[in-house]
Structure formats: structure tokens, C-alpha cells
mmCIF file as gemmi writes it, N, C-alpha and C atoms, coordinates in Angstrom:
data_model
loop_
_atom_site.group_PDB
_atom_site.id
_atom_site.type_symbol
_atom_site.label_atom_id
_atom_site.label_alt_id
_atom_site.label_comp_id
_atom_site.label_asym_id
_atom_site.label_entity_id
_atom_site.label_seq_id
_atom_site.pdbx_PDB_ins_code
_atom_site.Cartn_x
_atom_site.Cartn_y
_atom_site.Cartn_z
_atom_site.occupancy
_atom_site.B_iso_or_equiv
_atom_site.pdbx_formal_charge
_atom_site.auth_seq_id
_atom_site.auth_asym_id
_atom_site.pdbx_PDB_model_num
ATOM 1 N N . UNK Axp A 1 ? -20.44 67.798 19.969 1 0 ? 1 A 1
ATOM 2 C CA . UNK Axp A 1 ? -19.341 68.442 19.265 1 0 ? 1 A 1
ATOM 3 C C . UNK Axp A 1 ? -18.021 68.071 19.944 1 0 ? 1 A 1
ATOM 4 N N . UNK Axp A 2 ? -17.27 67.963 18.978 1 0 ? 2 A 1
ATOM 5 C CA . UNK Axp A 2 ? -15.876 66.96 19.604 1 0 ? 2 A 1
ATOM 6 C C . UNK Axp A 2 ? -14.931 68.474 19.961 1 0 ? 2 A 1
ATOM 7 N N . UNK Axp A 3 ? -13.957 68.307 20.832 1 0 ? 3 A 1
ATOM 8 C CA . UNK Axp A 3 ? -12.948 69.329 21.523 1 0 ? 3 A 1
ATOM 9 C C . UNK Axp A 3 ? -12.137 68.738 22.118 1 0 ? 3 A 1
ATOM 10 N N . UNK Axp A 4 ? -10.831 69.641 22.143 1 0 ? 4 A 1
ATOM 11 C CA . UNK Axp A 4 ? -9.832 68.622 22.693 1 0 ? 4 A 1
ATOM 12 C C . UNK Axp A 4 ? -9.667 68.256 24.259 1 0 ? 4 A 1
ATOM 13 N N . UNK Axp A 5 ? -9.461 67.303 25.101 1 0 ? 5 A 1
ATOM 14 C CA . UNK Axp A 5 ? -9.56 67.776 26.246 1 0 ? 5 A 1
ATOM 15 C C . UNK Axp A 5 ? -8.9 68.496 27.23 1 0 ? 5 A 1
ATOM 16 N N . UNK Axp A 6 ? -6.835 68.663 26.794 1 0 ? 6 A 1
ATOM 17 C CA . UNK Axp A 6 ? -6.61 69.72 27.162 1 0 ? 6 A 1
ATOM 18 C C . UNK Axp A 6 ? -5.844 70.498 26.007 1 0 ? 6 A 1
ATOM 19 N N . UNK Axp A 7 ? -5.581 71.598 26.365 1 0 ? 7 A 1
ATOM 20 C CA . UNK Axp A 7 ? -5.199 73.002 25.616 1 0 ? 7 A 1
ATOM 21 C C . UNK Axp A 7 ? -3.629 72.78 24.759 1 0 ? 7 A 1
ATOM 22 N N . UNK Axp A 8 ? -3.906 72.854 23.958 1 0 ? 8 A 1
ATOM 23 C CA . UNK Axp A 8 ? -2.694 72.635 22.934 1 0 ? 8 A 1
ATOM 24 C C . UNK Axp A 8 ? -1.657 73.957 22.803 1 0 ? 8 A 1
ATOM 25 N N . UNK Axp A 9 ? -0.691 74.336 23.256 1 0 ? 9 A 1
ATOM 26 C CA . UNK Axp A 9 ? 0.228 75.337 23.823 1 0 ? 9 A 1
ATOM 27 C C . UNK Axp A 9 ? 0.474 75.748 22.166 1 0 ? 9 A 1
ATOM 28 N N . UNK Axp A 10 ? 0.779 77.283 22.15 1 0 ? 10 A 1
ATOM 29 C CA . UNK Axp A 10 ? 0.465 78.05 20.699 1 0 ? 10 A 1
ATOM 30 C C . UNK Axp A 10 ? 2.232 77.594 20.061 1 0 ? 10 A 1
ATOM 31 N N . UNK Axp A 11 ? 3.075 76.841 20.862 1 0 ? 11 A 1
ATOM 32 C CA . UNK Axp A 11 ? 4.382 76.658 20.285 1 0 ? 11 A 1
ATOM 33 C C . UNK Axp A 11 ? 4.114 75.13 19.446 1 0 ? 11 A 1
ATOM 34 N N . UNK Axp A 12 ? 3.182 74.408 20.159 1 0 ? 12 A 1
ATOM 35 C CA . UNK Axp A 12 ? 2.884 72.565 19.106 1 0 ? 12 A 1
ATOM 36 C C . UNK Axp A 12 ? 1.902 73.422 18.7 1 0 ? 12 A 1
ATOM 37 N N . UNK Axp A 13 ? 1.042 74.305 18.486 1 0 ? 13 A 1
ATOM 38 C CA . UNK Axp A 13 ? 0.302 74.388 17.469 1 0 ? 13 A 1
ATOM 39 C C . UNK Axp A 13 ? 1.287 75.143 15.925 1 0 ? 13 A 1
ATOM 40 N N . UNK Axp A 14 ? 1.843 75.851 16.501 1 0 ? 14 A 1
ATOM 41 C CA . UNK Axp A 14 ? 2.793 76.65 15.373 1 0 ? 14 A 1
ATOM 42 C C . UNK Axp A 14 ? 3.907 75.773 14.764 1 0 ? 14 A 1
ATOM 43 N N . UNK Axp A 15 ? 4.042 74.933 15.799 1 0 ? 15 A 1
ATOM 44 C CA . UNK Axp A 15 ? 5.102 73.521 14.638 1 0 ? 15 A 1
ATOM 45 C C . UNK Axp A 15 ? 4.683 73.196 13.751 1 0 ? 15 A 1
ATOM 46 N N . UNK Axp A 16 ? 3.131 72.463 14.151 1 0 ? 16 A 1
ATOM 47 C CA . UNK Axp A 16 ? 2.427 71.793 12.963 1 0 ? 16 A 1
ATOM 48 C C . UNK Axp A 16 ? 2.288 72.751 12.229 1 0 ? 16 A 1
ATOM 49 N N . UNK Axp A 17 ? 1.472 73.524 11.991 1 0 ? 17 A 1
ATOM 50 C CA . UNK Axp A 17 ? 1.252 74.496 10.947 1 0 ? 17 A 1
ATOM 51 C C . UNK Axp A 17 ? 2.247 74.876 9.801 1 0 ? 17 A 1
ATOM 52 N N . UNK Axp A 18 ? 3.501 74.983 10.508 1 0 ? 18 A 1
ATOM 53 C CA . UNK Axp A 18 ? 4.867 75.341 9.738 1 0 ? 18 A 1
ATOM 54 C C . UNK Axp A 18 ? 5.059 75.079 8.656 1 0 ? 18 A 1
ATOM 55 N N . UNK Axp A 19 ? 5.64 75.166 7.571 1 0 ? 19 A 1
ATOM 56 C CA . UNK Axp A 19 ? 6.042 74.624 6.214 1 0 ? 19 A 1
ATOM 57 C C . UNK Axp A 19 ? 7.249 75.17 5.82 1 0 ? 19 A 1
ATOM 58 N N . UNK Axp A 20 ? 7.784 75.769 6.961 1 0 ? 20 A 1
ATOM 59 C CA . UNK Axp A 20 ? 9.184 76.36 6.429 1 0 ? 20 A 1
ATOM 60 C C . UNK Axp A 20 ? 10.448 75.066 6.403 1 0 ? 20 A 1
ATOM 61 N N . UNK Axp A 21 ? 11.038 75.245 5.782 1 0 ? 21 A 1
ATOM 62 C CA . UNK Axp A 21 ? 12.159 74.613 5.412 1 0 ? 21 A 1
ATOM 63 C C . UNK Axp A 21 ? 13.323 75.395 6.024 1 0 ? 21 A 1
ATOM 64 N N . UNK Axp A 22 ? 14.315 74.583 6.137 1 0 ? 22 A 1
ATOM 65 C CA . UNK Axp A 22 ? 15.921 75.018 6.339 1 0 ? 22 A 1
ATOM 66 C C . UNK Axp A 22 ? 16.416 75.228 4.917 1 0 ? 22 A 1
ATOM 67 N N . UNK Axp A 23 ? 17.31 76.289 5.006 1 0 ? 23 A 1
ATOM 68 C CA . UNK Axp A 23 ? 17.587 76.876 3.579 1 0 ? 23 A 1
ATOM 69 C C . UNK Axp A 23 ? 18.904 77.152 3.709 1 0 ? 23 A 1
ATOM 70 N N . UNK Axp A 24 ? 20.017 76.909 2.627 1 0 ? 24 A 1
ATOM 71 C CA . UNK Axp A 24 ? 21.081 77.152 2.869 1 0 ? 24 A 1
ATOM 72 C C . UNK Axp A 24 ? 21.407 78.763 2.581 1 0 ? 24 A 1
ATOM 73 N N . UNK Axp A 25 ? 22.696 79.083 3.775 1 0 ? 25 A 1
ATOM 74 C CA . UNK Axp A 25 ? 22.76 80.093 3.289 1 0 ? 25 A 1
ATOM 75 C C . UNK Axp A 25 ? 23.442 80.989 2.582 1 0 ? 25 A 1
ATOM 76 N N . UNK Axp A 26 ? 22.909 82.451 1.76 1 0 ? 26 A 1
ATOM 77 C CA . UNK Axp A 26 ? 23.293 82.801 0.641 1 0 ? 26 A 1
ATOM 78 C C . UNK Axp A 26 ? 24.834 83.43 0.82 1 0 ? 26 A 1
ATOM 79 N N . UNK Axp A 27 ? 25.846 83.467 -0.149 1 0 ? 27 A 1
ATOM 80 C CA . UNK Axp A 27 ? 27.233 83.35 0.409 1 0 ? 27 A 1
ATOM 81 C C . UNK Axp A 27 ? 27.426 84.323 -1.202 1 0 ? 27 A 1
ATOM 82 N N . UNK Axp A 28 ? 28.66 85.331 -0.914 1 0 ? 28 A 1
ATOM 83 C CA . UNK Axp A 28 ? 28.748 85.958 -1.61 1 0 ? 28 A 1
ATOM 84 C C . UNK Axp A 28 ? 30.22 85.848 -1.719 1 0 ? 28 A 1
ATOM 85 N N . UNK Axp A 29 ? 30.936 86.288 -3.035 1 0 ? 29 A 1
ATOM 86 C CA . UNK Axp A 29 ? 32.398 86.204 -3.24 1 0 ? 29 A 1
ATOM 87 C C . UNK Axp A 29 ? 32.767 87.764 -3.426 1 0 ? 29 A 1
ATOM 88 N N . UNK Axp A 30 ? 33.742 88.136 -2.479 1 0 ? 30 A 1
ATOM 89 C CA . UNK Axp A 30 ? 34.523 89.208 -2.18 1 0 ? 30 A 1
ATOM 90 C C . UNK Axp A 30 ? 35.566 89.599 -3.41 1 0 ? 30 A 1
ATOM 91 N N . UNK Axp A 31 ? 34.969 91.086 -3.803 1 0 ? 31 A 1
ATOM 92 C CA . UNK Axp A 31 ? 35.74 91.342 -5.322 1 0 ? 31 A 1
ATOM 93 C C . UNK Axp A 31 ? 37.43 91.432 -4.933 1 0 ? 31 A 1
ATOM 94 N N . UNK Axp A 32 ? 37.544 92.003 -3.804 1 0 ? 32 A 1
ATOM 95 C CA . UNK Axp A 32 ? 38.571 92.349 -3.407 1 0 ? 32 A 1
ATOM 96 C C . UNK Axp A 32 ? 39.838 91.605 -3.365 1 0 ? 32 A 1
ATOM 97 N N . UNK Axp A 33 ? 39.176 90.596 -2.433 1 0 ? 33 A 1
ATOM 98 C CA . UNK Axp A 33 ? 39.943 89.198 -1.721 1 0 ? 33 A 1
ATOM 99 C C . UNK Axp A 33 ? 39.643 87.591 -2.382 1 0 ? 33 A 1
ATOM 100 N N . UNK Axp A 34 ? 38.552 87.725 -3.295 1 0 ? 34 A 1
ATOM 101 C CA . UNK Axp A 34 ? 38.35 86.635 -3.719 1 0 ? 34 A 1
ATOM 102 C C . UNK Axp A 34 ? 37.965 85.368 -2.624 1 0 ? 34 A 1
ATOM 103 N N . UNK Axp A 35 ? 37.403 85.684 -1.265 1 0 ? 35 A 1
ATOM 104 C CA . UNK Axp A 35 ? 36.639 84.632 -0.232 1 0 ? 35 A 1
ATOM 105 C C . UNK Axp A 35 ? 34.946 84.545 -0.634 1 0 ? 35 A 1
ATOM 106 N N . UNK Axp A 36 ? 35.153 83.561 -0.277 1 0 ? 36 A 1
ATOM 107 C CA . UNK Axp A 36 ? 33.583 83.523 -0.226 1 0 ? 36 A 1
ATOM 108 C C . UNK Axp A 36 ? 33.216 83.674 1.373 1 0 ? 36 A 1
ATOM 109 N N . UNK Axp A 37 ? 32.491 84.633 1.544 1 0 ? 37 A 1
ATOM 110 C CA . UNK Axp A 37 ? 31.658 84.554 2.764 1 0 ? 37 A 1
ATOM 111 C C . UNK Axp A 37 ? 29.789 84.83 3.014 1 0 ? 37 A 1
ATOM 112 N N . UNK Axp A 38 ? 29.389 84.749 3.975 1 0 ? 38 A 1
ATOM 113 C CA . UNK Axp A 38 ? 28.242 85.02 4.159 1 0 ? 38 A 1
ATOM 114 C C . UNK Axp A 38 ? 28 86.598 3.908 1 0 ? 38 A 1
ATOM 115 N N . UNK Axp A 39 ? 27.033 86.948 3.253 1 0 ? 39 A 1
ATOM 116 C CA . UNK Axp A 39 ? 26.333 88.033 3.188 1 0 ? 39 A 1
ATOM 117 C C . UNK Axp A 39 ? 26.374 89.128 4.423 1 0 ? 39 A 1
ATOM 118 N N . UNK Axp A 40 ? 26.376 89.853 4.629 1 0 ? 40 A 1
ATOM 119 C CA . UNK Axp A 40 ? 26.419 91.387 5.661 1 0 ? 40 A 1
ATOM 120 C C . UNK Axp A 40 ? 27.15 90.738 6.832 1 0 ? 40 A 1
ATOM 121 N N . UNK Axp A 41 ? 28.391 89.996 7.108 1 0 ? 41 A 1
ATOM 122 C CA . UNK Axp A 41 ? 28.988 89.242 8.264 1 0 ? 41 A 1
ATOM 123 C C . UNK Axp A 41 ? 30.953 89.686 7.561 1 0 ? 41 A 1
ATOM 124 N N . UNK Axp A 42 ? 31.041 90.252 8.672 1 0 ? 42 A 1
ATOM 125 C CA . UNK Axp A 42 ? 32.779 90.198 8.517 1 0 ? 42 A 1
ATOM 126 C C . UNK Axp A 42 ? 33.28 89.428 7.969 1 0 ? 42 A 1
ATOM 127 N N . UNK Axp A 43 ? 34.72 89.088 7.656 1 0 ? 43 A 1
ATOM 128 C CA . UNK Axp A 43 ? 34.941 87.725 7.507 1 0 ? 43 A 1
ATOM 129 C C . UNK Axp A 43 ? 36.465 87.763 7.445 1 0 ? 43 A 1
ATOM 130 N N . UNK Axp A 44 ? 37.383 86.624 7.949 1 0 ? 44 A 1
ATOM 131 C CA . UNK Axp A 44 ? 38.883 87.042 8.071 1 0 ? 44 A 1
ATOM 132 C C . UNK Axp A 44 ? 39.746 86.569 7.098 1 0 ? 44 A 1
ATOM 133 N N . UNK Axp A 45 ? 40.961 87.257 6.295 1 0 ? 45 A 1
ATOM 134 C CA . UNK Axp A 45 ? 41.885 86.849 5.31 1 0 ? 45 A 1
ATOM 135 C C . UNK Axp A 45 ? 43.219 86.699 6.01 1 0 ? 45 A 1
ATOM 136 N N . UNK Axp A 46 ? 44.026 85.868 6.077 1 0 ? 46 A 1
ATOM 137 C CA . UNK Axp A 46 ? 44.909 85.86 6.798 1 0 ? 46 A 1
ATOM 138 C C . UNK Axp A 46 ? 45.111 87 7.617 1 0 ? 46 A 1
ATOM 139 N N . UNK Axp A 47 ? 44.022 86.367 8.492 1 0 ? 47 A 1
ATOM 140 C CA . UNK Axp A 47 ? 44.617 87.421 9.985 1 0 ? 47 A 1
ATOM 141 C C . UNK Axp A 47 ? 44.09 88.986 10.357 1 0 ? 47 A 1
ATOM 142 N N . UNK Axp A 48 ? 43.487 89.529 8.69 1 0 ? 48 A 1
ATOM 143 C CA . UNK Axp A 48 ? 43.126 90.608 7.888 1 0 ? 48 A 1
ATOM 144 C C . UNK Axp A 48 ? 41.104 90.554 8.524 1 0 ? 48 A 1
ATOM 145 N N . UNK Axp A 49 ? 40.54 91.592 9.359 1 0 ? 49 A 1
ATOM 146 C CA . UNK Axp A 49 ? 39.292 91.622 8.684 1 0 ? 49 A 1
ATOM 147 C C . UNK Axp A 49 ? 38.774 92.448 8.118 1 0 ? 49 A 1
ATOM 148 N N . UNK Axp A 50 ? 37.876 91.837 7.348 1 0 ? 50 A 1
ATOM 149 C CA . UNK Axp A 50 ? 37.325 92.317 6.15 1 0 ? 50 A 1
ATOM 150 C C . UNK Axp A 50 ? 35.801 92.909 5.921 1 0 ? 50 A 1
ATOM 151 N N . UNK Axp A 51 ? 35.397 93.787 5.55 1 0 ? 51 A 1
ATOM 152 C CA . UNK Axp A 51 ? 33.789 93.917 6.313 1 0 ? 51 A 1
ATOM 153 C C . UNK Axp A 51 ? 33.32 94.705 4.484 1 0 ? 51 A 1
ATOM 154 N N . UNK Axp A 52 ? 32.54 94.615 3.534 1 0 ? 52 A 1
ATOM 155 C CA . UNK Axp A 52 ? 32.519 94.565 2.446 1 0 ? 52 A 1
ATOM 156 C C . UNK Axp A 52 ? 33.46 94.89 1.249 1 0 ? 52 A 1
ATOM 157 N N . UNK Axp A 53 ? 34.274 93.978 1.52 1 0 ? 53 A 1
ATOM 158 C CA . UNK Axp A 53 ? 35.691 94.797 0.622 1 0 ? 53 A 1
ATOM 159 C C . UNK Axp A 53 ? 36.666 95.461 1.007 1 0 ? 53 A 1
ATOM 160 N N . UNK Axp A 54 ? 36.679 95.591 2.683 1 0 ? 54 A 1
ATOM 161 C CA . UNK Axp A 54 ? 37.294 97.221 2.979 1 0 ? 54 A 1
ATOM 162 C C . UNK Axp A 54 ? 38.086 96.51 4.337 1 0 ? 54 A 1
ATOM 163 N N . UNK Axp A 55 ? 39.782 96.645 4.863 1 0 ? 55 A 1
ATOM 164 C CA . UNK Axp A 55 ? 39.865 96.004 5.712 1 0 ? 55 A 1
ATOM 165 C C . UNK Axp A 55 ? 39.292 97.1 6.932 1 0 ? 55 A 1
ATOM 166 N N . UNK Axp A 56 ? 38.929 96.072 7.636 1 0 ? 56 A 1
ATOM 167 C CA . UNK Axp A 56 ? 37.968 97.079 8.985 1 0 ? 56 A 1
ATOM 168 C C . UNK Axp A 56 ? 39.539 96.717 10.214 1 0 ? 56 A 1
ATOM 169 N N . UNK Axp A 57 ? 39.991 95.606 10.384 1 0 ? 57 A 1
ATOM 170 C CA . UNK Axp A 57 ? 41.219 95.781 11.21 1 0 ? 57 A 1
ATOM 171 C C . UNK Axp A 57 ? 42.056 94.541 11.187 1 0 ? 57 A 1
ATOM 172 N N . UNK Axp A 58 ? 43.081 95.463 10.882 1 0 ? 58 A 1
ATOM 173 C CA . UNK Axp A 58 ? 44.515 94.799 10.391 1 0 ? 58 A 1
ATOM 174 C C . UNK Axp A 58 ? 45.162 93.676 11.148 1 0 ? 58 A 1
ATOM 175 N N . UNK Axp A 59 ? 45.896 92.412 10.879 1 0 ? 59 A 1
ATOM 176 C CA . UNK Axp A 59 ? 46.27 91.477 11.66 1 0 ? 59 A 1
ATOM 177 C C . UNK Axp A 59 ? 47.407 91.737 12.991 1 0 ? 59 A 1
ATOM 178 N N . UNK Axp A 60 ? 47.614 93.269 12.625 1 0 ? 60 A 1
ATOM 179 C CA . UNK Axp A 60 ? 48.683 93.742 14.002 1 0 ? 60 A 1
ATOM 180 C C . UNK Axp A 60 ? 47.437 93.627 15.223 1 0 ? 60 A 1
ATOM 181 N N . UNK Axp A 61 ? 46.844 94.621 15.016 1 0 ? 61 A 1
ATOM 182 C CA . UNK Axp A 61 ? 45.746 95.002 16.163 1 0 ? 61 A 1
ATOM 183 C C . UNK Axp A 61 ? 44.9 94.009 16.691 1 0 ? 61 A 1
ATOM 184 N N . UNK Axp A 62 ? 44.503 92.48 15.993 1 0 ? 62 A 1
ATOM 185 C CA . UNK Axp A 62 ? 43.849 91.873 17.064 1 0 ? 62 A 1
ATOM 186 C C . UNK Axp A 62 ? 44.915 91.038 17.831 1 0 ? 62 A 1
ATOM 187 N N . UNK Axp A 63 ? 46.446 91.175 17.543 1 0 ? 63 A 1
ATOM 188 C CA . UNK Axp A 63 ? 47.42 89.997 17.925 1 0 ? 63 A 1
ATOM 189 C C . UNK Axp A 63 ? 47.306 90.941 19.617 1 0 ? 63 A 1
């Protein structure tokens, strides 16, 4: 009976196995501001951030 002769580490065994793909990711447009950004991630409008529609802090406060 054939076997390998040494031990194949569970990280090259889980490569091969894999079938996942890289996927781009899903990006949503802000009713507010009209940006497109990534899904549940802040995101800045001139200077402005923005956290679903709502400014979370104003371009005075991070200067």
C-alpha cells in the first residue's frame, strides 16, 4: 500500500483542496452623498466622514 513518505502540513493540504476564487468587492452608492463605497466601511467626502449616510466627523475635527 502506497503512503507518502513525509507528512504533508494541513496549510498545502488546504491549498489544494481550495476552489475559492478572489471576488470583487461589493460597493454600494451613498443616497446621501452620491460616493460609491465599500459596504459597512466609513468613507470620506471632502474632508467629511461618512458612516451610512450620516456624517460621523466633520472636516474641522480631524484637521
Amino acid at each position: 500500500m502506497a503512503h507518502p513518505k513525509r507528512r504533508i502540513s494541513k496549510t498545502r493540504r488546504d491549498k489544494r483542496r481550495t476552489h475559492y476564487k478572489a471576488e470583487l468587492p461589493t460597493l454600494a452608492k451613498c443616497q446621501t452623498t452620491g460616493t460609491v463605497h465599500l459596504f459597512h466601511r466609513a468613507y470620506f467626502v471632502d474632508g467629511d466622514l461618512y458612516y451610512k449616510g450620516k456624517l460621523v466627523v466633520p472636516a474641522k475635527a480631524t484637521a
